[in-house]
Structure formats: C-alpha cells, structure tokens
C-alpha positions as CSV (number, residue, x, y, z in Angstrom):
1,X,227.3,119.7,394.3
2,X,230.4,122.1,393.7
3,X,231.0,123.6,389.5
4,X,233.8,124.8,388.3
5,X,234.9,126.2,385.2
6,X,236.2,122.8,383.4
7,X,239.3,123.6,381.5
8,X,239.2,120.1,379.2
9,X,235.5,120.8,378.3
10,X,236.2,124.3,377.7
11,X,238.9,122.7,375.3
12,X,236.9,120.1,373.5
13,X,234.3,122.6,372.6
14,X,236.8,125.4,371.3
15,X,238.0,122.3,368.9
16,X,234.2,120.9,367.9
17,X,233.5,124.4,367.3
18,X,236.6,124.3,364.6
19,X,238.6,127.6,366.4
20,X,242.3,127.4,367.1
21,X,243.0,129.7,370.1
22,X,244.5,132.5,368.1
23,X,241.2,132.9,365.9
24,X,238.9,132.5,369.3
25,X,241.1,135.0,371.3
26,X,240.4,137.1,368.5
27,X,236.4,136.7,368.2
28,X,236.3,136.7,372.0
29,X,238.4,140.0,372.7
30,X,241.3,137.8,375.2
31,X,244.4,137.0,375.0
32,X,245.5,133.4,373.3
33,X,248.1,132.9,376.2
34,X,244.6,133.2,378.4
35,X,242.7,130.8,376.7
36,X,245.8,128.2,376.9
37,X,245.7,128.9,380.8
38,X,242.1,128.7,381.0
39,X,242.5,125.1,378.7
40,X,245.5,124.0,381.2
41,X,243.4,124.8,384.6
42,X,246.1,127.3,385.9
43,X,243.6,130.0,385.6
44,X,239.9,130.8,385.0
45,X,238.3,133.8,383.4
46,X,236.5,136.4,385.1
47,X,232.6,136.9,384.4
48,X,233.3,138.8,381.6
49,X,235.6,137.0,379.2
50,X,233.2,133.8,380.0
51,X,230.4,135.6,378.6
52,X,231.9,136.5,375.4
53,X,233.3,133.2,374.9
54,X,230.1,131.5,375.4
55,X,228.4,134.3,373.4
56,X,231.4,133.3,369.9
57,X,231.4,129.6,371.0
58,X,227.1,129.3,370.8
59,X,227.3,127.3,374.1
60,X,225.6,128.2,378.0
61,X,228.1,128.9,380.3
62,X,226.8,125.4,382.2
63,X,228.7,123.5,379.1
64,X,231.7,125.3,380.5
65,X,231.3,123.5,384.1
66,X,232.2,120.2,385.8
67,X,231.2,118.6,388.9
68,X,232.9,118.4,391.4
69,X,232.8,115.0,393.4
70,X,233.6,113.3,396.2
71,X,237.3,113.6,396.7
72,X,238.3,116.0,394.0
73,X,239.9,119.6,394.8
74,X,239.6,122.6,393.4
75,X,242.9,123.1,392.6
C-alpha cells in the first residue's frame, strides 16, 4: 500500500492540538504560508520540517500519512 503525507490529517491534528498556523510555524521553525500549502496538498515538507512538526505537535510521523487506495493519485 502507497502513504503519503495527508494534508487534511495534518490539518485536523494542528487544530486538536489547539495551534493556529502562525503559532505552529513559529514552534516548528517554517513558514505559515508552508503549513497552509502543506494543509491544501499543493506541497509536502521535506524530511526535516516533518520532524519538527511531529516533534511540537506530540504525534509519529505515521499520524501524518494516508493510504493510498485503489484508484486514488498522487496528485
């Protein structure tokens, strides 16, 4: 089965976790224009910025990732 980084998950935790983009792009050293991209599945972080927000949010990066299925792109 295929993961990606999951842009609506990465969403609903930043908002269980109670940060609004501008206090997590602070906490995790990016940009809050990034995190919107990240959020709206236009882009995905590199290695590094994913570590550091899984490190601030208190998640694995595998809460970060979706399947894939049958049918689904990539893009």
């Amino acid at each position: 089965m295929v993961r990606r980084f999951s842009g609506r998950r990465f969403r609903e935790i930043r908002k269980l976790r109670g940060f609004n983009r501008e206090h997590l792009a602070v906490n995790a050293d990016v940009s809050a224009s990034a995190l919107g991209r990240w959020e709206r599945g236009t882009a995905t972080p590199r290695v590094n910025a994913a570590a550091a927000l899984v490190d601030v949010l208190g998640v694995t990066v595998d809460a970060l990732l979706a399947d894939l299925g049958a049918g689904q792109s990539g893009g």
